[in-house]
C-alpha positions in Angstrom: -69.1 -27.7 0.1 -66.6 -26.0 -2.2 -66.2 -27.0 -5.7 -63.4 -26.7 -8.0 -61.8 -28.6 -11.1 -58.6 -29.7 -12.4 -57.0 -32.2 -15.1 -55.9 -35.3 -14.7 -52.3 -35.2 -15.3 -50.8 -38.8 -13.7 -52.5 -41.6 -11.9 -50.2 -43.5 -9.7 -50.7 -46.2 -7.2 -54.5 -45.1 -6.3 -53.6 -41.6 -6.1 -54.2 -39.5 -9.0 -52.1 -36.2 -9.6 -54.7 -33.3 -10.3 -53.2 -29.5 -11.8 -56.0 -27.5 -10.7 -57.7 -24.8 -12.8 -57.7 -21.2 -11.8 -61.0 -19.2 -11.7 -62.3 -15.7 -11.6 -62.3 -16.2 -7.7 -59.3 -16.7 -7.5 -58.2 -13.4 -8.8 -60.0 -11.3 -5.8 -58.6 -13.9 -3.2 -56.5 -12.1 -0.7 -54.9 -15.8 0.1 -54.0 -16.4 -3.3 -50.5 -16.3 -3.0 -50.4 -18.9 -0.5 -52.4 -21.4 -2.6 -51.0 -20.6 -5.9 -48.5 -18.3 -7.4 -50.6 -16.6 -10.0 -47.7 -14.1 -11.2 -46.2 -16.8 -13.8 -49.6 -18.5 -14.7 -48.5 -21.6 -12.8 -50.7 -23.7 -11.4 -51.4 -26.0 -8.0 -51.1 -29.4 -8.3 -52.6 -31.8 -5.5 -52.6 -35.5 -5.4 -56.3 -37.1 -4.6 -57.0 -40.8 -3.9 -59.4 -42.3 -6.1 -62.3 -44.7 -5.2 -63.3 -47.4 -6.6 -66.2 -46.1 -8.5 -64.3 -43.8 -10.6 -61.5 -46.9 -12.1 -62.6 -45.5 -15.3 -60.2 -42.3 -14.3 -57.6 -41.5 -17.3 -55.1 -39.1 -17.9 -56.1 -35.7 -19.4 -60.1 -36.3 -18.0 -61.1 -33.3 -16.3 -62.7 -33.3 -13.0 -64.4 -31.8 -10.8 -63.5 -31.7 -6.9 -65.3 -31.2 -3.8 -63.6 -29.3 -0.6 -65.2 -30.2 3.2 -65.5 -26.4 4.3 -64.9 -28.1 8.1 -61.2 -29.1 6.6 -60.6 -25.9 5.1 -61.9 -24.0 8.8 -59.9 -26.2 10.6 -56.7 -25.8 8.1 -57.1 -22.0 8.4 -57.1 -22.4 12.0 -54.3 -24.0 12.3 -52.1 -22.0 10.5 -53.8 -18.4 11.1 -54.9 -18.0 14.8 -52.8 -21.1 16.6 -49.5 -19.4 16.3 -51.0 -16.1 17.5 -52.6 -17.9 20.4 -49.3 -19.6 21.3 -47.2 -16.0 20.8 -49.7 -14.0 23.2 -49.6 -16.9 25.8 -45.7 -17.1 25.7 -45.9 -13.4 26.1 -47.8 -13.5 28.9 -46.3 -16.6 30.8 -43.3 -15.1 30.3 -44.2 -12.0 32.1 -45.9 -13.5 34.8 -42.7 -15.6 35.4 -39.7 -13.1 34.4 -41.2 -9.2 35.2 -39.2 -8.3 32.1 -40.3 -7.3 28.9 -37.4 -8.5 26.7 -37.6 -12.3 28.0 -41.5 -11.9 27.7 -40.7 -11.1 24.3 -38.1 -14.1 23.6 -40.9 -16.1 25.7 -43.4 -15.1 22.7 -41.2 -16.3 19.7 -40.3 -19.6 22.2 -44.2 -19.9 22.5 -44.2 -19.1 18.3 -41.9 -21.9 17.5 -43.8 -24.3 19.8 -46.8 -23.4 17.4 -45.3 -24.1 14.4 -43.7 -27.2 15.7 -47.4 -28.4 16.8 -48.5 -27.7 13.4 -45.8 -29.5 11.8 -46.1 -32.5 13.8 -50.8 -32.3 13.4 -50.0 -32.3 10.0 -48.7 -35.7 9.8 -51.6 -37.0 11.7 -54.2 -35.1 9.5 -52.4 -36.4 5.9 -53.8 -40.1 7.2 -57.1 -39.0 7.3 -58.9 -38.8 4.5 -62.1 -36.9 5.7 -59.2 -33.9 5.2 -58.6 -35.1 1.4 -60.8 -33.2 -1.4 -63.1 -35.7 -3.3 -63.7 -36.1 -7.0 -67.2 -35.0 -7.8 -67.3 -36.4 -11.2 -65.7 -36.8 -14.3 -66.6 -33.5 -16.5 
């Protein structure tokens, strides 16, 4: 399970707003730029649900937050290797069908789009669920 922390910055309506913190991993990540822009110091900010036990949550506590590596595998999935599966399969239905190589390749990018579409439309259904949703740890 994968750790990291973050300030409090607004607690609204159960949820509270969290600005992460970066860290020394962060630096070597080769992904970096996709979770953060690190260029102009700027920082991520997520929005958490908070359980009961931790009512005593306030603006400006720091925290720390726990990440299920399953939701982070699955994420990664999702948005890494699905669209490559769905480009190769277009590509190859579309040979199979046409016998050209330039609708197998507009057959690819159809299959591409499909993909992203998919992804669009999971993500909806994995926002509800909260196994998906990093916990707070504790209150640092």
């Amino acid at each position: 399970m994968e750790r990291e922390r973050g300030t409090v910055v607004k607690i609204v309506g159960g949820k509270a707003i969290i600005q992460m913190e970066t860290c020394s991993e962060c630096q070597t990540c080769g992904a970096r730029h996709a979770c953060m822009s690190l260029s102009d110091n700027s920082a991520r900010q997520i929005e958490v649900p908070v359980k009961n036990k931790l009512t005593r949550l306030e603006e400006g506590d720091h925290v720390e937050l726990s990440f299920e590596p399953g939701s982070r595998i699955l994420s990664a999935f999702l948005v890494f290797i699905v669209p490559i599966l769905f480009m190769i399969t277009g590509y190859y239905v579309g040979f199979n069908v046409t016998h050209s190589e330039g609708l197998s390749i507009l057959t690819s990018f159809a299959g591409l789009i499909i993909a992203f579409g998919l992804i669009k439309i999971s993500n909806k259904f994995i926002i509800k669920d909260n196994s998906f949703m990093p916990k707070i740890v504790k209150v640092l």
